[in-house]
TORLUM-146628 format. One record per residue (C-alpha): x, y, z; residue in three letters. Coordinates in steps of 0.1 Angstrom, whole numbers, plus 2048, in hexadecimal, padded with zeros to 3 digits. Example, Ala and Ser with C-alpha at 12.3 -4.5 7.8 and 13.67 -1.06 7.14 Angstrom:
<rs>
87B7D384Eala/8897F5847ser/
</rs>
This chain:
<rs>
612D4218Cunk/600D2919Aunk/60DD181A6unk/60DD011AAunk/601CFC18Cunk/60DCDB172unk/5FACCB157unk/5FDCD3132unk/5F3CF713Cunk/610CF9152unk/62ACE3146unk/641CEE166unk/631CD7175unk/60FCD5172unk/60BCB317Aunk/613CB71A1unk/609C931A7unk/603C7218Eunk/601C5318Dunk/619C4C1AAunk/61BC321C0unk/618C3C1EAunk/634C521EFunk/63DC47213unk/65BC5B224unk/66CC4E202unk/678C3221Aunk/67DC1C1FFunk/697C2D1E8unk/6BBC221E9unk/6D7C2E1FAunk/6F4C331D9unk/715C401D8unk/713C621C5unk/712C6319Cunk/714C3F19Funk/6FAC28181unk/6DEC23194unk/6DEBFB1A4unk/6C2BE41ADunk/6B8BE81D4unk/6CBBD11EAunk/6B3BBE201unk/6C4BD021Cunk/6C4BF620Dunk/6C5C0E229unk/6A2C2122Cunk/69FC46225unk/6BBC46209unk/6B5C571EAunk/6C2C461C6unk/6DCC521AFunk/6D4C6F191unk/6DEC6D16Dunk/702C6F164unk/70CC8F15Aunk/724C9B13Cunk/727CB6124unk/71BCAD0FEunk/720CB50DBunk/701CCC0D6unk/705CF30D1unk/6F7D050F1unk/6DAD170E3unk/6C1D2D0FBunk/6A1D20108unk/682D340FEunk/664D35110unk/646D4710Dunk/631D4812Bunk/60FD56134unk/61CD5C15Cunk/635D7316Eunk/651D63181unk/64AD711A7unk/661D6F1C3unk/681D561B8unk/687D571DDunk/684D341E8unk/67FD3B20Aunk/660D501FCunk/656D4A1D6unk/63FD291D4unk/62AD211B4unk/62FD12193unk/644D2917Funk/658D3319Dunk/662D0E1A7unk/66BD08186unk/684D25184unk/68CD1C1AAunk/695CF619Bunk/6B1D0A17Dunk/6C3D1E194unk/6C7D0C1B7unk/6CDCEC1C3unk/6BECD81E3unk/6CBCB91F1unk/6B7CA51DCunk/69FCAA1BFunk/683C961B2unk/686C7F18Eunk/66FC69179unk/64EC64174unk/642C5618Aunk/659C6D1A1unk/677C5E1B3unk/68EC711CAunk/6ADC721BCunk/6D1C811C7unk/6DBCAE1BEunk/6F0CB61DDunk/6F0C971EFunk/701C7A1E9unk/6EBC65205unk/6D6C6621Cunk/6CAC4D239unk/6ACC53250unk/6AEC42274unk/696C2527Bunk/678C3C28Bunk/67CC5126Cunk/685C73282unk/6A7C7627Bunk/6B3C78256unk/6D6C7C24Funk/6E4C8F22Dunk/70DC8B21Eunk/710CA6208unk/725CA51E5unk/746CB51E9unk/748CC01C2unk/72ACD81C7unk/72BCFD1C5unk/71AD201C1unk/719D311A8unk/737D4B1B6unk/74AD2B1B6unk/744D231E3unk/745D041EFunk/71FCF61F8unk/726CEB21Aunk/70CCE1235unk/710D05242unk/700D10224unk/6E1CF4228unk/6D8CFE24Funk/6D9D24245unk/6C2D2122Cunk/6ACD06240unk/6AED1F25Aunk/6A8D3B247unk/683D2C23Bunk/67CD2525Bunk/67ED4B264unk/66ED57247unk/653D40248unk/648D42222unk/649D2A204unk/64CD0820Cunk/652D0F233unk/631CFC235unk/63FCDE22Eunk/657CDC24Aunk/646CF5268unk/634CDA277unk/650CC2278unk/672CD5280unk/67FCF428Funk/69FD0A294unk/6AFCEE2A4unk/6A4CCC28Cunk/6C3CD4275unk/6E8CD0280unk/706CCE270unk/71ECB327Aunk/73ACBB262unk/740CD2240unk/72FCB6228unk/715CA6247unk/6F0CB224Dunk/6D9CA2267unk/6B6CAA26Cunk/6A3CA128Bunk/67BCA3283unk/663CA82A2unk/650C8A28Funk/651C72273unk/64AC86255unk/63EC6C23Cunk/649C8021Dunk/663C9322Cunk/67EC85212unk/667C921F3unk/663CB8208unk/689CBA208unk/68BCBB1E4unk/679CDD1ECunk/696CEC202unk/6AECFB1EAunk/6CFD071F7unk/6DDD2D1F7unk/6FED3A1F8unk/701D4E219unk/718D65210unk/705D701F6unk/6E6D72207unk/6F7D83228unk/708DA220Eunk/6E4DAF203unk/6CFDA8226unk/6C3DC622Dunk/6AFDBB24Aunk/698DA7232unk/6B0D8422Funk/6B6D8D212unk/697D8D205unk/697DAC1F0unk/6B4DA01DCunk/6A9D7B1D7unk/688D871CBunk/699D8B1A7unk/6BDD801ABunk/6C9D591B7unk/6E1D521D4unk/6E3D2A1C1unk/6F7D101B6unk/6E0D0219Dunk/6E7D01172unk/6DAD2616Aunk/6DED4117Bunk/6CDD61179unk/6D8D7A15Bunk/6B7D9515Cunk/699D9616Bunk/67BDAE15Bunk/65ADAA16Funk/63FDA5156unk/653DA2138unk/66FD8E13Bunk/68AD7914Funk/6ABD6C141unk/6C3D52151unk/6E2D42146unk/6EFD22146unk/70DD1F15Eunk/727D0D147unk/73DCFE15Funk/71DCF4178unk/729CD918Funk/70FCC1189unk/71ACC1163unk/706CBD146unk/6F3C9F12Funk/70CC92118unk/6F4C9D0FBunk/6F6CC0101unk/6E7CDC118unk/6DAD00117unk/6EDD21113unk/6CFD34128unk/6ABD3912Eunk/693D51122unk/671D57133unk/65BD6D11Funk/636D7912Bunk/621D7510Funk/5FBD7911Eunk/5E9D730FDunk/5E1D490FAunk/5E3D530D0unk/603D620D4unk/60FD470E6unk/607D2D0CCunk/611D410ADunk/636D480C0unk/639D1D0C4unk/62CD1A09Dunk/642D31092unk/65DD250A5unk/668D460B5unk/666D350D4unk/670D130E1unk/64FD0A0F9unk/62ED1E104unk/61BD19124unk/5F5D1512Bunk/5E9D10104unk/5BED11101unk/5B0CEF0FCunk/5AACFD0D6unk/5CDD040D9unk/5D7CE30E0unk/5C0CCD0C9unk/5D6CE70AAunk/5F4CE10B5unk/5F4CBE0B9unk/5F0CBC094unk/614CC908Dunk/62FCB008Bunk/646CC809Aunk/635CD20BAunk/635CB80D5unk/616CBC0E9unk/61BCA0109unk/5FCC8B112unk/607C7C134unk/5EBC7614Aunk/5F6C8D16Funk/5EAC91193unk/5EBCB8194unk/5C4CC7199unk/5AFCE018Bunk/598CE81A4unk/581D081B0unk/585D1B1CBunk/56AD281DFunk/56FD3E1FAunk/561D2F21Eunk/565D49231unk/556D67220unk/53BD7320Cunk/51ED5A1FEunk/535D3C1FCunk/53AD3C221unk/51BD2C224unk/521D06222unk/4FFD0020Funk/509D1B1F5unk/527D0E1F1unk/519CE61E8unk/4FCCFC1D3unk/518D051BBunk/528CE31BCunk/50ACCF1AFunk/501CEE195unk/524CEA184unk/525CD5165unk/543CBE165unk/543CB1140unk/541CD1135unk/566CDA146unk/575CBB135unk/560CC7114unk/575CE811Aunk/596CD511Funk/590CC30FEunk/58CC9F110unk/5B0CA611Cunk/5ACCA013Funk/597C8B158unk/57EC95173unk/586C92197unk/573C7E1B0unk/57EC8E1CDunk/599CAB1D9unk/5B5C971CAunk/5B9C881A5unk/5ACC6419Aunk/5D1C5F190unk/5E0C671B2unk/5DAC401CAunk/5D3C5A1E7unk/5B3C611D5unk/596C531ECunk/57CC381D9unk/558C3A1DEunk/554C591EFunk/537C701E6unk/53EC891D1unk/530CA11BBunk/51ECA4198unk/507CBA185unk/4E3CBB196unk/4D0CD5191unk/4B5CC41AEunk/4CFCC31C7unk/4DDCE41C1unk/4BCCF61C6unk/4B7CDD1E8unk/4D7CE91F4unk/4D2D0E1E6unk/4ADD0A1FFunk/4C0D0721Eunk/4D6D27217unk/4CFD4C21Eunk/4C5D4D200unk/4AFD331F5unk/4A7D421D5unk/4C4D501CCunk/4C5D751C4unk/4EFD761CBunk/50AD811B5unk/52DD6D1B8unk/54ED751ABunk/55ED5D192unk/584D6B190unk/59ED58178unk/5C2D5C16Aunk/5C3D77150unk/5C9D65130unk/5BFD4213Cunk/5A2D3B125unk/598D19135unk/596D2F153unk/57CD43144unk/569D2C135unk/566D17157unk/558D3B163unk/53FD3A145unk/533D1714Eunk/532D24172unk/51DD43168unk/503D30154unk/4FDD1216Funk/4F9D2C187unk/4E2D3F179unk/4CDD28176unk/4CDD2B19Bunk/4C5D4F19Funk/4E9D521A9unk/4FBD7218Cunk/523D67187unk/539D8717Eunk/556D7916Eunk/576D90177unk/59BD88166unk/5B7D8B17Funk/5DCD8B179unk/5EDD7218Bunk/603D811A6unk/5E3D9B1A9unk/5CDD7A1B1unk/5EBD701CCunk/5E4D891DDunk/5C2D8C1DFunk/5C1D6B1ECunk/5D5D7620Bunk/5B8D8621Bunk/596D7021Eunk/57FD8C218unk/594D981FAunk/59AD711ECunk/57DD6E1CEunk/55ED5C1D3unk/568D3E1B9unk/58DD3E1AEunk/59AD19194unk/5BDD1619Bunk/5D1CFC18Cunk/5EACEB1ACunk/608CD41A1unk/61BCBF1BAunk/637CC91CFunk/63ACA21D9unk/625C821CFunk/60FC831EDunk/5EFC881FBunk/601C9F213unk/60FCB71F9unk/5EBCBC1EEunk/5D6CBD20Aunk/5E9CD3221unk/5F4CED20Dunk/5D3CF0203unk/5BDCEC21Funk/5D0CE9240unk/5C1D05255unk/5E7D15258unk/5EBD1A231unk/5C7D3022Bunk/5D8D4E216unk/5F1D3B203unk/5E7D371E0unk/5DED131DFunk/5C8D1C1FDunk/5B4D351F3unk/592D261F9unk/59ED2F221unk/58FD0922Cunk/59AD0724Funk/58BCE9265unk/59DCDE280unk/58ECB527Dunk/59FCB825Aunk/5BFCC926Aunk/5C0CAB282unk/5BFC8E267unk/5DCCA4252unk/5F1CA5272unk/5EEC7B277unk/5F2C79255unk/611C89254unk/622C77276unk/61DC51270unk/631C3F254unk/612C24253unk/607C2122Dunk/5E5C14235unk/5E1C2E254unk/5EAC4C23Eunk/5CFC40220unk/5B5C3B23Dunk/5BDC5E249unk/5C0C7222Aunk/59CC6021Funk/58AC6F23Dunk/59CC8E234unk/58CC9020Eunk/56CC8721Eunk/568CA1232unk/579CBA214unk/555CB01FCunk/542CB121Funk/54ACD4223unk/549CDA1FAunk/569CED202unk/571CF11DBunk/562CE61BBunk/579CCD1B4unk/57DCC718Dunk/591CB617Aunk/5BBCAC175unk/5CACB6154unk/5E8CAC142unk/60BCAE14Dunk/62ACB7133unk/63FCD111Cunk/62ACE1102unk/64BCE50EEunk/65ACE10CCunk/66DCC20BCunk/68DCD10BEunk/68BCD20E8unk/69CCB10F0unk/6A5C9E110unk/680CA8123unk/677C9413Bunk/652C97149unk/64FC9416Funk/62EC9E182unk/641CB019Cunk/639CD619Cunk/65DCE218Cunk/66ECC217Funk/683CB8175unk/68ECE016Aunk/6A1CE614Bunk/6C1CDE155unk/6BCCBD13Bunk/6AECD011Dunk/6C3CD80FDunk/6B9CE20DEunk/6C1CC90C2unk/6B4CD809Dunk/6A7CF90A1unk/6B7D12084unk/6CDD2808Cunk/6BAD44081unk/6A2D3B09Cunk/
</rs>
């Protein structure tokens, strides 16, 4: 799905980014023994070290299944491969990574580490590893395990591999001993503790018995090589997915109770959707309309969350074909877009950006520029196109079944026409829109996708969205590529400086609404559209978190 997609729409995560404070190389967190209560800091905690989880323990609750209706397809559970909202989520149930992010605001917490110290110049970060864990065939997770499937991202060069390309290669990981990883980075990677939560850890004997030349890929497109709390039971592209809980998982299990198994249904229809959560045939629903929303909050048995995230909504526009190539085109349609009427569309459930990033994330620039309906100014910049007065037809595309999708492609239809400019409105499945997006002459003229947060930090958002390097991806589709930009990323990225990085990543916004790379619109809502009976939730904005190893189900009948 979208990734990267989090707000209420998405509750995997659609928050990807809130109200958190500068995420810097997570220097700051303690260094704890493992599954030990969490401790103030000590004045001389060792930088680089993550802080403990929750206790785990098996509770008193009947396992009951987990049922989800969701309006997107699970793609590729591969993590070397699979990257957006509904596939990290999945990725977060059934493997593990060294550490995994908590909390709102996110903290880096303990999964398969039990510490972790990073070396005073913040190249060299050293892992332990638990020696309880293991995958689901019952094998040991040993630091062999973590360099093979470091290394085997690094060959495959997919998912999150964009995170680590520009800092590591074939030789940054080594393995001291059976329980000891050490990463050397070519540079300081200011959130490099926050992209680890991203590298999650296969079994390689698994993944070596169905490598057909692929690594495995094939295979782990619909099966899981993990360690995690479910593992994969069926997998039905387009209709359904089941996992089950692993009873005796290693990390163990809130003392309250857990989950017997998950069950991801595609249900396209919005109405469906809702009637399924009333009903209470299923247990939570993703992406509900705004209308949607304002119903259900009305019913004392539906929990719909109101936390305020840093995920965007923003849309794309293609700068490298078609009309929207043409920079004066492209800032036409960004003064001709009406803004209230998006939040009108959301309800009033969600505040409008002022830049690329959202007013909740403190990377977000103050006082730039930025743009606002103007009919004057769209015509002035319309004037200094190839087409002055108008005369062009665009392509609006959106998720099939997202209807605040379509009605942002209404609003866009009626400002633009009063531009001369036609809008034909297409409706595109998801994984059909991935691909599209690959190719910049196939990628839609104007494209809203939601984008969550991998980590809490400007990084996460502005280079998987508009490095030159990631045009094609998903969260890239608009193809921006400017190598000034690339340049302030790339600082960004190798000082640890606070005040540097804000002063870098502020240029960097300014030049995104210089070149009106994107409509940028609005941040949404962040949580678990779910019913009463779903306890132990935890909203974090991170795309994927916290998972559902936490949920149980506490009062649903049994004939549900």
């Amino acid at each position: 799905m979208r990734v990267k997609r989090v707000s209420l729409l998405l509750h995997t995560a659609r928050a990807r980014g809130r109200g958190v404070g500068l995420c810097l190389l997570c220097l700051s967190v303690l260094l704890v023994a493992c599954g030990a209560p969490a401790a103030p800091a000590p004045t001389n905690a060792p930088q680089g070290a993550v802080v403990p989880g929750p206790t785990a323990g098996k509770g008193p609750v009947q396992p009951k299944v987990f049922r989800f209706a969701s309006q997107v397809d699970l793609l590729a559970l591969d993590p070397a491969v699979g990257h957006d909202g509904a596939t990290a989520l999945m990725q977060k149930n059934v493997y593990n990574a060294l550490v995994r992010h908590l909390g709102n605001p996110p903290k880096v917490v303990p999964e398969l580490a039990e510490s972790s110290t990073v070396s005073p110049d913040a190249t060299l970060w050293t892992f332990v590893l638990k020696k309880n864990a293991k995958f689901h065939d019952g094998t040991p997770v040993t630091s062999a395990a973590v360099k093979f499937s470091f290394d085997r991202l690094l060959r495959i060069k997919k998912g999150v591999y964009w995170m680590f390309s520009d800092i590591t290669d074939s030789s940054s990981m080594t393995t001291p001993d059976d329980y000891t990883v050490k990463v050397q980075l070519k540079k300081p990677f200011a959130p490099f503790a926050d992209a680890m939560t991203w590298l999650f850890i296969l079994n390689p004997q698994q993944v070596k018995a169905h490598d057909t030349g692929d690594d495995g890929q094939g295979w782990l497109k619909d099966h899981d090589a993990g360690s995690g709390p479910f593992t994969v039971k069926s997998w039905n592209s387009g209709d359904s997915y089941q996992f089950d809980a692993v009873a005796d998982y290693w990390g163990g299990w809130r003392p309250e109770g857990r989950l017997s198994g998950i069950l991801w249904r595609i249900v396209r229809e919005p109405s469906t959707r809702k009637q399924l959560l009333e009903k209470g045939e299923v247990d939570a629903i993703d992406y509900p309309t705004p209308d949607d929303i304002q119903l259900l909050s009305q019913n004392p048995d539906i929990v719909v969350p109101a936390t305020g995230g840093i995920g965007v909504y923003n849309i794309k526009l293609n700068n490298k074909h078609g009309f929207t190539a043409d920079i004066h085109v492209r800032k036409a349609i960004s003064y001709a877009f009406d803004y209230d009427a998006l939040i009108k569309v959301m309800g009033g459930r969600a505040t409008l950006q002022e830049g690329p990033l959202s007013v909740n994330s403190p990377w977000a620039a103050k006082g730039l520029p930025i743009y606002r309906m103007d009919l004057n100014k769209a015509k002035a910049e319309l004037a200094q196109s190839q087409w002055p007065n108008g005369g062009i037809e665009l392509t609006f595309a959106y998720v099939q079944g997202l209807e605040e999708e379509r009605l942002t492609g209404e609003i866009m239809l009626s400002q633009l026409s009063k531009l001369g400019i036609k809008v034909s409105i297409t409706p595109l499945l998801w994984s059909d829109a991935v691909a599209k997006f690959q190719k910049q002459d196939t990628s839609p003229d104007m494209f809203p996708v939601y984008s969550g947060t991998d980590y809490p930090d400007a990084d996460n958002f502005l280079w998987q969205a508009y490095h030159s390097s990631q045009a094609g991806f998903w969260a890239a589709a608009s193809w921006y590529q400017n190598p000034a930009f690339d340049k302030l990323l790339e600082d960004a990225r190798a000082t640890t400086d606070s005040q540097k990085r804000a002063d870098l990543y502020k240029q960097a916004q300014q030049l995104l609404l210089q070149d009106a790379a994107e409509v940028f619109g609005m941040s949404t809502l962040g949580g678990l559209l779910r019913r009463a009976w779903v306890k132990g939730y935890e909203y974090s904005p991170v795309m994927g978190s916290p998972g559902y190893r936490d949920l149980y189900i506490d009062g649903r009948p049994d004939t549900q």
